[in-house]
PADRENTOR-432280 format. One record per atom (N, C-alpha, C): x, z, y; residue in three letters. Coordinates in steps of 0.02 Angstrom, whole numbers, plus 50000, padded with zeros to 5 digits. Layout:
# PADRENTOR-432280
XZYala
...
***
This chain:
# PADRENTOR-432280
479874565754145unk
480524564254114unk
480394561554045unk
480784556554026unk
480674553453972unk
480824556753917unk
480504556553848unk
480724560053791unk
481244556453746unk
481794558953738unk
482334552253685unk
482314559353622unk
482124553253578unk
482244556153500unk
482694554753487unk
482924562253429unk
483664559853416unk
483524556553338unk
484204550253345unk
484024545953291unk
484364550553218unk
483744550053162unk
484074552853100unk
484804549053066unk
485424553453034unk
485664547853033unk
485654544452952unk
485604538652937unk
485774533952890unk
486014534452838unk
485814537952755unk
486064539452724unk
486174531452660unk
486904530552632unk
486964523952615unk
486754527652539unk
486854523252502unk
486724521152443unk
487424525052410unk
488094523652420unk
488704525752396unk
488484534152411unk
488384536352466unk
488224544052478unk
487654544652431unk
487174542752410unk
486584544752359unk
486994545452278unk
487274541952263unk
487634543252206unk
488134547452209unk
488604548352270unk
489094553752257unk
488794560652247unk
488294559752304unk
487804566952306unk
487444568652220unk
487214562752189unk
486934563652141unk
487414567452065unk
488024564352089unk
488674565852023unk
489004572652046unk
488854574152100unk
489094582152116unk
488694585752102unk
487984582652104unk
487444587952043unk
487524588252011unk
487784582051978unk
487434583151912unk
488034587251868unk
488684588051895unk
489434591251875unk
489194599251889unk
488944600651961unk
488784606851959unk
488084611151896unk
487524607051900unk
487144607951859unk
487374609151778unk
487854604051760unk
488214605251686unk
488584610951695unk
489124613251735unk
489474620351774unk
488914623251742unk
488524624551767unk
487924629751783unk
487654631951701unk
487804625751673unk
487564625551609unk
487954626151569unk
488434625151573unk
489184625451494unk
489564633151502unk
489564634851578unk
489974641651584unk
489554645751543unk
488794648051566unk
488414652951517unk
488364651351423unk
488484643551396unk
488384641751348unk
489124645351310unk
489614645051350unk
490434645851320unk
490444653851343unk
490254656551361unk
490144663851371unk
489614665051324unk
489194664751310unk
488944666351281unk
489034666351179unk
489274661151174unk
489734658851094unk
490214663551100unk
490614665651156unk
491204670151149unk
490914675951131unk
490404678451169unk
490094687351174unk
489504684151098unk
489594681451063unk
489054681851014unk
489414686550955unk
489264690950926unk
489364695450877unk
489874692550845unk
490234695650809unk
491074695150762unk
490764696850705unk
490824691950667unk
490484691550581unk
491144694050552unk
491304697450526unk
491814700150475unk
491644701350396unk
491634697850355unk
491674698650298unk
492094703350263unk
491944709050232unk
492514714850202unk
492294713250118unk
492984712350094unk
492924709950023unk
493384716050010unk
493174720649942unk
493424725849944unk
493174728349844unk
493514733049826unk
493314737049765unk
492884742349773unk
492174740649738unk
491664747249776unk
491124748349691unk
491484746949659unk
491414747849572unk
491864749349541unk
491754752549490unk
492094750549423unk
492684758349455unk
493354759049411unk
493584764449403unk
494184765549472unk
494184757649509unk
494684758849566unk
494054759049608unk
493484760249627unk
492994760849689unk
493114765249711unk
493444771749710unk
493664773749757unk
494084772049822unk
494534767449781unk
495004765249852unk
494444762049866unk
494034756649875unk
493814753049921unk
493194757349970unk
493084760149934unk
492604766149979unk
492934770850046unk
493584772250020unk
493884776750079unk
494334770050111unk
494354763250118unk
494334759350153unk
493874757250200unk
493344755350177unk
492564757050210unk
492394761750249unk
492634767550252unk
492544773550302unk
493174774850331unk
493834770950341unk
494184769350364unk
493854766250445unk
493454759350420unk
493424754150451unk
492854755850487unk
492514760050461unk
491854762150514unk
492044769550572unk
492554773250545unk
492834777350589unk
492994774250633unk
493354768450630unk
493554765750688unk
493004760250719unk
492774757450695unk
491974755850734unk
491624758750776unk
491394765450748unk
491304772650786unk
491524774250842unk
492074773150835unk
492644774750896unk
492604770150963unk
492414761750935unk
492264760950992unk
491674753751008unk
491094762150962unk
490524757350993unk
490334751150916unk
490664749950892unk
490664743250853unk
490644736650885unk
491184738250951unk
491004731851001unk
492044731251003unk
492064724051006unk
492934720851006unk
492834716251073unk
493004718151133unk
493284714851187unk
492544712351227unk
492104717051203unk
491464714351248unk
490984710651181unk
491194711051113unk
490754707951072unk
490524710951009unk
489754712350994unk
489794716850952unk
489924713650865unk
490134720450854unk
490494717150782unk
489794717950718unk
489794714750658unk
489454714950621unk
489784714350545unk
489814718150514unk
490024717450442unk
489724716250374unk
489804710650340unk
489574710750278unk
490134711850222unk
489624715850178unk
490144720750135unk
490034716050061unk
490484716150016unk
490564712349953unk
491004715249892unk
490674717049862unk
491194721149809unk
491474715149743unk
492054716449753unk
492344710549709unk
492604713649639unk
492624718849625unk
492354722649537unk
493004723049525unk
493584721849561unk
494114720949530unk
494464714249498unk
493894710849505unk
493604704149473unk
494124699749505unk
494694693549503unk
494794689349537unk
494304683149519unk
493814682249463unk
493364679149471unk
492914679149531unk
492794685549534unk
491954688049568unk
492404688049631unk
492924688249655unk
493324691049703unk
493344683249748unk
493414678449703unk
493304671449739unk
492554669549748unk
492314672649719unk
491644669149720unk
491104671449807unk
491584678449786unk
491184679149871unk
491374678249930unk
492304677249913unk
492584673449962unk
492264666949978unk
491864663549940unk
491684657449960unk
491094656949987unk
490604665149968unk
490044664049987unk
490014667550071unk
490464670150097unk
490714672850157unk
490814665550195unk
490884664150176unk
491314656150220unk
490564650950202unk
490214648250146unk
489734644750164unk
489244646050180unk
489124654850168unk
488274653650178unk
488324659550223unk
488674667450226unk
488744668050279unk
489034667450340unk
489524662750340unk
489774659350422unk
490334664950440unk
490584668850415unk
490934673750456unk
491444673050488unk
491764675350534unk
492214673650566unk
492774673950543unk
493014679750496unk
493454679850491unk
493154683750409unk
494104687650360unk
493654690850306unk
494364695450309unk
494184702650276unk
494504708550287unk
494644710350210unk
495324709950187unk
495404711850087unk
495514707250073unk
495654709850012unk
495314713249971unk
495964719949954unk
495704724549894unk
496384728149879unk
496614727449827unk
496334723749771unk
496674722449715unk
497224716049731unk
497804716949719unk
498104710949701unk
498034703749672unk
497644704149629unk
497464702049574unk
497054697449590unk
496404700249650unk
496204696949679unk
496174692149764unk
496764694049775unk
497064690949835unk
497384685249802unk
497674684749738unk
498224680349713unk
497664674349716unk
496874674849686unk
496454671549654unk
496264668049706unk
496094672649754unk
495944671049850unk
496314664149892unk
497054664849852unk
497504661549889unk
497444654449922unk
497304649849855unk
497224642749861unk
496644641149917unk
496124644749887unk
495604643449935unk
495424645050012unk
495704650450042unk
495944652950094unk
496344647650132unk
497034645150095unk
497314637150120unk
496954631850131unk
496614632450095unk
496404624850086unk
495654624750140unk
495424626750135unk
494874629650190unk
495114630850252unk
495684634350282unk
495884637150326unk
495514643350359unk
495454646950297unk
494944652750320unk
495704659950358unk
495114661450405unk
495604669150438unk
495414673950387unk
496014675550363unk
496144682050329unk
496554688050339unk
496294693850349unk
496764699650365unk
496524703250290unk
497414702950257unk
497424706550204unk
497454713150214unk
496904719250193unk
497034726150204unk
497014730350147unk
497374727950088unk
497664732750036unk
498004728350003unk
498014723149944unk
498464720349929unk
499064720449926unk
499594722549907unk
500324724249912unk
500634719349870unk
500554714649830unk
501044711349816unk
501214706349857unk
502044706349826unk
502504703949860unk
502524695949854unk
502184693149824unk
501904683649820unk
501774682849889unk
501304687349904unk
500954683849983unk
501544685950039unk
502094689650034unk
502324691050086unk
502954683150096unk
502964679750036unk
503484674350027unk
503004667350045unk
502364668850049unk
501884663150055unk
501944661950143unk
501824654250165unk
501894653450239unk
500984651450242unk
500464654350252unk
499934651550268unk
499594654750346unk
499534650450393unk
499714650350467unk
499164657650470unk
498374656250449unk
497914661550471unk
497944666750444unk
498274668650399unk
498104672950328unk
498874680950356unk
498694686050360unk
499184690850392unk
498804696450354unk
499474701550345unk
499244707850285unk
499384714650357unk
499074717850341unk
498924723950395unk
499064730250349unk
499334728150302unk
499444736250246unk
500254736950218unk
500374733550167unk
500994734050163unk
501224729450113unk
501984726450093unk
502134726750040unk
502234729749991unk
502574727549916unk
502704734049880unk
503514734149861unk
503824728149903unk
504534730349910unk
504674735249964unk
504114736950021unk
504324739750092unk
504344748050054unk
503964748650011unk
503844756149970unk
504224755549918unk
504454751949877unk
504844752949818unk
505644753349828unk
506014749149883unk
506414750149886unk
506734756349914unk
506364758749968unk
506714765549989unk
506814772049953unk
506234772049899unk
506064778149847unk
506714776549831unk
506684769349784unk
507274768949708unk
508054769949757unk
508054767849802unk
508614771049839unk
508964778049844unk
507954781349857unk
508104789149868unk
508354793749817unk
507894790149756unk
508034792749688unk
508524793249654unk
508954788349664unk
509704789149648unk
510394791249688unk
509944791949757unk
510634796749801unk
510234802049791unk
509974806349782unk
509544812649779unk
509504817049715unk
509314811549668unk
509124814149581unk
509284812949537unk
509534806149508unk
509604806349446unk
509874797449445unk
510064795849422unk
510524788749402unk
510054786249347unk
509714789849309unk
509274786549278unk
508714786049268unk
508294783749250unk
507514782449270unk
507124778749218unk
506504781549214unk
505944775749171unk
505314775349219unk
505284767649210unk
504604766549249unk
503874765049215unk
503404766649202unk
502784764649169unk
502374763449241unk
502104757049207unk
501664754349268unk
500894750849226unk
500564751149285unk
499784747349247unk
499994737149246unk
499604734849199unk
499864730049174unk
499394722849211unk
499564721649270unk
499144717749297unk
499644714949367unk
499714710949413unk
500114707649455unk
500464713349499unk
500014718149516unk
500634720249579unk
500804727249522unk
500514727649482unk
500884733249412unk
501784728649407unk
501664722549395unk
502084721549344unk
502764720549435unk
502444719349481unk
502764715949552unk
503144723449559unk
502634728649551unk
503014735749585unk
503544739049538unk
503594736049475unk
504024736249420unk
504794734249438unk
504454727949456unk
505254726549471unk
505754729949537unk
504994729349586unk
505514731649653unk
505764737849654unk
505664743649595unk
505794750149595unk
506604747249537unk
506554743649493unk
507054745149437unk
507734741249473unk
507444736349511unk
507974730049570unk
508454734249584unk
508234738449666unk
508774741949695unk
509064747749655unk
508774749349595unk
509114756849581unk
509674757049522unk
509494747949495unk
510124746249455unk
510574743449505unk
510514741549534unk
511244738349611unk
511624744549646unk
511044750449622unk
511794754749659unk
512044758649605unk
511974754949554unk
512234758249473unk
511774761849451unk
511104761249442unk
510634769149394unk
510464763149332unk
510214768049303unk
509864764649225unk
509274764249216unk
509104759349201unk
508084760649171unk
508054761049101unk
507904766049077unk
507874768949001unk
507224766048980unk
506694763649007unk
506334760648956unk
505744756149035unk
505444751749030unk
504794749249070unk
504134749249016unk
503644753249035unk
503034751649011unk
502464750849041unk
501984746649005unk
501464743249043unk
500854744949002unk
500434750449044unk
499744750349022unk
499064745249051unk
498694743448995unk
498164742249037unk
497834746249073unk
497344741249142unk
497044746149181unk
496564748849143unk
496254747049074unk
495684749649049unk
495924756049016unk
496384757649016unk
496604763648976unk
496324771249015unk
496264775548973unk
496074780149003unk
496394786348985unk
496534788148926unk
496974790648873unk
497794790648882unk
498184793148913unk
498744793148933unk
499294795548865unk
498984798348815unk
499464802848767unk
499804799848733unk
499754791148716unk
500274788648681unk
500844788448723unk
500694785348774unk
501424782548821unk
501584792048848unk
501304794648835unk
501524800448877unk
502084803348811unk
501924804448731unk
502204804548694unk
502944803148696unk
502784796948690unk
503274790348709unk
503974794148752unk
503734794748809unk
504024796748878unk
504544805848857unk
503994810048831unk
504334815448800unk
504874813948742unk
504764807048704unk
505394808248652unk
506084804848682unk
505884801648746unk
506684798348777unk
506854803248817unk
506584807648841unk
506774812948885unk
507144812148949unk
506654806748999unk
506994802649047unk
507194810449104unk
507744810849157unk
507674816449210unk
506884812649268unk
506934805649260unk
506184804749323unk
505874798949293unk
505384799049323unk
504904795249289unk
504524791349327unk
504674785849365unk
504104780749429unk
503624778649383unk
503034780649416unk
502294778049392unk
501774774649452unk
501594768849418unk
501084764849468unk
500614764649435unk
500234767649484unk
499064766049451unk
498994765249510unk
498364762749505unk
497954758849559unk
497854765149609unk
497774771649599unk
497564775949640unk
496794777549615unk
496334783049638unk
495784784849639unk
495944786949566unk
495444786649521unk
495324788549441unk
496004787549411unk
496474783449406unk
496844781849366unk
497404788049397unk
497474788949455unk
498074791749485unk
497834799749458unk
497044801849470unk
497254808349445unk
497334810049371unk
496874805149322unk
496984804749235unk
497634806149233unk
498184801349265unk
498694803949237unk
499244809249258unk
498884810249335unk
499414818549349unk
499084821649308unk
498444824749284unk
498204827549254unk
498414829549173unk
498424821649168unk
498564825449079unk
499564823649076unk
499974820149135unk
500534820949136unk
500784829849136unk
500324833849170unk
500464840649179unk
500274843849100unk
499774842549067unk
499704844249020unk
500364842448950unk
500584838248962unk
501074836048916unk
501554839148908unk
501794841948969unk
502324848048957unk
503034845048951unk
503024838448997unk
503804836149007unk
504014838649076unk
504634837049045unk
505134840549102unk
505394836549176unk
505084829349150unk
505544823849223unk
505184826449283unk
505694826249326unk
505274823249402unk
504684820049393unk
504354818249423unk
503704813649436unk
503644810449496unk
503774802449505unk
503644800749568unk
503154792149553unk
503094790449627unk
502454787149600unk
502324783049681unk
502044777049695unk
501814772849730unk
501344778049785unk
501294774349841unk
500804779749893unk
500144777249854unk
499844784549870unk
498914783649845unk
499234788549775unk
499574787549738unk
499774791349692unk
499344799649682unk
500004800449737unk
499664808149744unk
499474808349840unk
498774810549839unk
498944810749909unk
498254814249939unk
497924815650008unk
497534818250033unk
496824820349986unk
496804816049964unk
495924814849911unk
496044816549835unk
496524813949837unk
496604814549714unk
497174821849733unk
497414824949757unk
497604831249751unk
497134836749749unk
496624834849786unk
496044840649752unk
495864837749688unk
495464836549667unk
495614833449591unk
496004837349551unk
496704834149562unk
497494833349519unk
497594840049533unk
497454845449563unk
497614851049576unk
498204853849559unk
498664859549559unk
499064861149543unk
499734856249523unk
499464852649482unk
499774848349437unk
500084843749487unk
499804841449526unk
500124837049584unk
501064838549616unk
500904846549613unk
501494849749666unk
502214845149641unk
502424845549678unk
503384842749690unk
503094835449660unk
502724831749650unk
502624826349635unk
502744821449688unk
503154817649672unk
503714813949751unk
503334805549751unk
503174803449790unk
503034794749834unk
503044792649901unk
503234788249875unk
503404784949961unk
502634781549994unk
502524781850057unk
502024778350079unk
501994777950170unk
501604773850201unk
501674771650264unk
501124776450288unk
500844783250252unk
500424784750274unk
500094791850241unk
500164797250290unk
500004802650250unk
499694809450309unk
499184812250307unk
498764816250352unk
499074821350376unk
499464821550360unk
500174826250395unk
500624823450453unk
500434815650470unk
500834814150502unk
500844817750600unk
501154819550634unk
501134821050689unk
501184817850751unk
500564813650764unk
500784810750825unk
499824809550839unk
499804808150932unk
499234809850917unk
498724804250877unk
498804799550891unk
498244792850859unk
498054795050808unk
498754799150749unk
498264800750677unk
497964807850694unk
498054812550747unk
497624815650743unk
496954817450786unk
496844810950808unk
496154809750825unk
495704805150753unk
496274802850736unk
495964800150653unk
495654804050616unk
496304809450601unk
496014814650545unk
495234817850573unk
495114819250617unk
495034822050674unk
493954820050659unk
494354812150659unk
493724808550670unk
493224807050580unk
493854807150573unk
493854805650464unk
493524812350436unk
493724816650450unk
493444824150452unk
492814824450449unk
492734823550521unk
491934825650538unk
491394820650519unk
491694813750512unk
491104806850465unk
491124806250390unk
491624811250351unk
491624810950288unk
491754819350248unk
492064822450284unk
491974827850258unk
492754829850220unk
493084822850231unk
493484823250185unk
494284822050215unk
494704823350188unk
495664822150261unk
495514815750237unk
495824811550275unk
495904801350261unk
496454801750206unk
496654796150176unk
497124793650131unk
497514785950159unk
497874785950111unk
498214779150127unk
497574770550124unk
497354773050098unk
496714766650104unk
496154767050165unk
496174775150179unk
495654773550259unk
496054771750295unk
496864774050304unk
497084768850353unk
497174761650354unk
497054760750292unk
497094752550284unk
496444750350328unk
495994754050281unk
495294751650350unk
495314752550417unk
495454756350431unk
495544759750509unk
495874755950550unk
496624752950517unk
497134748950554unk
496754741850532unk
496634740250487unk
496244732450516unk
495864729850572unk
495484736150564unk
494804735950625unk
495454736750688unk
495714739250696unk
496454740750769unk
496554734250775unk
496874731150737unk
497424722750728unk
496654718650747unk
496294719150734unk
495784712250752unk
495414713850831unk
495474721350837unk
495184720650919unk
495614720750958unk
496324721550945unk
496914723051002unk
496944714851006unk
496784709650942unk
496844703350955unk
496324699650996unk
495894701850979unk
495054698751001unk
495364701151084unk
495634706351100unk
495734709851180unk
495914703851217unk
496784700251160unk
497164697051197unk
496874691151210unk
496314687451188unk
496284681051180unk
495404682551225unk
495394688251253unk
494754688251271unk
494184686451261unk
494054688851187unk
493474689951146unk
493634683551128unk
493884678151103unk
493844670951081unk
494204672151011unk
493834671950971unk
493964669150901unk
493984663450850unk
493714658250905unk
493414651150896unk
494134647050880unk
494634649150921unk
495364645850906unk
495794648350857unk
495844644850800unk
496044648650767unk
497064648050761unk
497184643950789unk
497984645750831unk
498034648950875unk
497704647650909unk
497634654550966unk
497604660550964unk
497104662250909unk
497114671450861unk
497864670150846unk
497854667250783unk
498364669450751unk
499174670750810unk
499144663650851unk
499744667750869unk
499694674750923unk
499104677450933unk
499004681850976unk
499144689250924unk
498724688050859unk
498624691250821unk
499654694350809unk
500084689050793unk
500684688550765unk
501164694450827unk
500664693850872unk
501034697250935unk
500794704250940unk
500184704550917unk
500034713250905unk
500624718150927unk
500304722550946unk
500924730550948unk
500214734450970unk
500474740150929unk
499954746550924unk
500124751950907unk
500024757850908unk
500274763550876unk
499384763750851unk
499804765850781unk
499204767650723unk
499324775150702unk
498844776450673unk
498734782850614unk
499604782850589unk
499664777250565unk
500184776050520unk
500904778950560unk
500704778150632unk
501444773650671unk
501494768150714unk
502184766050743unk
502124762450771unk
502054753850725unk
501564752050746unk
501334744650702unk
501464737150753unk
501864735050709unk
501924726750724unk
502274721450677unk
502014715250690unk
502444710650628unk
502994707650625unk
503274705450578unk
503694702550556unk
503324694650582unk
503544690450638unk
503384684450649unk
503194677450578unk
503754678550559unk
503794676350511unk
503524673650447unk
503294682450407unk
503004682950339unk
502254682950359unk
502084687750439unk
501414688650439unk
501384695550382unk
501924699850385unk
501894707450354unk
502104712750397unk
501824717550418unk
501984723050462unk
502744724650449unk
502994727050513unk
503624731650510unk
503424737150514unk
503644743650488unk
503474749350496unk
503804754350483unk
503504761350474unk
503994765650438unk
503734767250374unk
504254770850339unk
503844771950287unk
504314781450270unk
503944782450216unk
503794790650217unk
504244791650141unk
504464795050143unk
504754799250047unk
504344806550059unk
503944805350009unk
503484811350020unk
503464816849957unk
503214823849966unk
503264826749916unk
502634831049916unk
502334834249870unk
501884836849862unk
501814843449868unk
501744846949904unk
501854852849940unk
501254857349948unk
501144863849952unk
500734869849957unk
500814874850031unk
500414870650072unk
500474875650147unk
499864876150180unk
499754884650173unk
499474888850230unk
498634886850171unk
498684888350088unk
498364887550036unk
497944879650039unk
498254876050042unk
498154868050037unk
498644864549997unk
498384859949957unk
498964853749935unk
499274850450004unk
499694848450006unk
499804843450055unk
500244839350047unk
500284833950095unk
500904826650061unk
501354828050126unk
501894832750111unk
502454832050154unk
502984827850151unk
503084826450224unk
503654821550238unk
504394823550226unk
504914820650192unk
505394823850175unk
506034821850193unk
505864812850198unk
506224810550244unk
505834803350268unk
506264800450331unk
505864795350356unk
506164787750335unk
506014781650338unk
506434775550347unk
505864771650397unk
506694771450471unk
505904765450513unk
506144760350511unk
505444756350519unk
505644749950548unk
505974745650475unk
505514748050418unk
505624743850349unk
505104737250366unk
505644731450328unk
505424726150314unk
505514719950294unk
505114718050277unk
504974714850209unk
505444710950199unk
505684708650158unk
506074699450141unk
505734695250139unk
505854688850179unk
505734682150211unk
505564678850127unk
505814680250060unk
505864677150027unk
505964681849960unk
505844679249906unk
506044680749837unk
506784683449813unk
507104680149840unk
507804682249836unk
508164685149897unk
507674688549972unk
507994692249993unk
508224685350062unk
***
């Protein structure tokens, strides 16, 4: 029987090239998916610009262990990518405060930058942040400039200082007294928290018997405290930066032997400067978005966690740290680890919702400033502890779109 081979069949020239361009599409596949996965899962550079000198280093310190509690918590990894932080102390400085803003952005590459808490130096921050188009999550800063500013990447994770000034000066005059003196430290969000306390509390008829402005270099409280005993105000709103300045002057305010109320900006009196301020602290009244008493569980796996890595209850500045590090991985979640777009964060970022330490947290579309609640707090003695009790609540404060409301 004859053998018939079977004929191979005929491959053309048009089939050699199609075959060749479906390689060569799969081969690039093969090659761009692991290249774009891999840029996504590459570490999260975060630059933290913060106060870690000089007489306000305290706040920026219990910001810092804010931000690593919550690191801790999970891993130091955001959506599958591990995070990495470089730390920069800006002295208080809005000089030095730009300078490392710039050196974050040219020489270390970071992705994004976290701060600062001086005012003073966010104001200095501003231009360049625009003009660059750098991502910024403000996490202390409270003046009210940036909440009227429209800059697309740039979003504050802490507070204003109208969201805290207005509800006190409210409280203070349905509660205490129609009239009032305010002394404040003499520098941008000093002179910003000045107004938003004296604004609402003359509109519902109270009086401001005198405004004074110390420098932050002061240390010595006895002239203006003088001062304060010969007008013989019934209350007295006081703004310091917090840390050293906040207890100098509960301290030697108790020594002076006046009679007003005492109330005062959150950080004032609160978890950390009441040991310190001892005694002297008690019935001492401020408003704030944030106090270790609060009851729900998130802050008390905080305290919980703040405790046992520091030794110490948190304050209103570890939650500043704590809730930044929250707002950038609940965002990094949504956009699945991609930080490379920076419209894409932000509007993912703008969409946040979280329950924090603080509360329930989300923004104002708009300003790019949290809505929240905020606290009228008083200084209280339970079960042989200072503590910052809640006395009454306001939710869901927030900010004005603008200067005039």
């Amino acid at each position: 029987m004859a053998k018939f081979e079977q004929k191979k069949p005929r491959i053309t020239r048009r089939e050699i090239l199609k075959a060749g361009a479906a390689t060569s599409v799969a081969l690039a596949s093969a090659v761009s998916a692991p290249a774009i996965l891999a840029a996504s899962r590459a570490p999260l550079k975060i630059g933290v610009l913060n106060t870690f000198s000089g007489p306000a280093a305290s706040t920026g310190d219990w910001n810092w262990s804010g931000i690593n509690v919550y690191l801790d918590e999970v891993r130091s990894t955001f959506a599958g990518r591990k995070v990495e932080l470089v730390k920069e102390d800006d002295q208080f400085n809005p000089q030095i405060g730009l300078e490392k803003v710039r050196k974050f952005v040219q020489n270390d590459g970071v992705d994004l930058i976290v701060g600062p808490q001086g005012s003073n130096v966010a104001l200095a921050v501003l231009n360049y942040v625009k003009q660059n188009k750098i991502f910024l999550v403000i996490s202390g800063a409270g003046t009210d400039a940036i909440t009227w500013e429209r800059v697309p990447y740039m979003f504050r994770s802490s507070l204003a200082a109208w969201q805290l000034c207005h509800p006190l000066a409210e409280w203070i005059y349905d509660n205490l007294a129609t009239e009032m003196l305010v002394i404040s430290e003499d520098y941008a969000a000093g002179h910003d928290i000045a107004a938003e306390v004296t604004t609402p509390f003359i509109a519902k008829g109270g009086k401001i018997i005198k405004e004074m402005y110390v420098p932050t270099t002061v240390t010595d409280y006895s002239p203006y405290l003088t001062d304060i005993r010969s007008l013989n105000p019934p209350v007295v709103y006081n703004f310091s930066t917090g840390g050293a300045h906040a207890i100098r002057f509960v301290q030697q305010w108790a020594q002076s032997g006046i009679k007003a109320r005492l109330a005062g900006f959150a950080g004032f009196v609160d978890a950390t400067t009441i040991e310190q301020q001892g005694r002297a602290a008690l019935g001492v009244l401020s408003s704030t978005i944030y106090t270790e008493t609060l009851d729900n569980p998130v802050n008390q796996k905080f305290v919980a966690a703040y405790r046992e890595k520091t030794k110490e209850y948190p304050n209103l500045f570890s939650d500043y740290g704590y809730v930044s590090m929250q707002l950038i991985d609940a965002t990094l979640s949504a956009t699945d680890g991609d930080a490379s777009n920076k419209d894409k964060f932000a509007e993912a970022m703008a969409k946040a919702q979280f329950d924090a330490p603080r509360g329930p947290f989300r923004f104002d579309p708009v300003t790019h400033n949290p809505i929240q609640n905020v606290y009228i707090c008083e200084e209280e003695e339970k079960d042989g502890r200072l503590v910052t009790a809640i006395i009454d609540t306001r939710k869901d404060v927030k900010a004005p779109p603008t200067k005039n409301g």
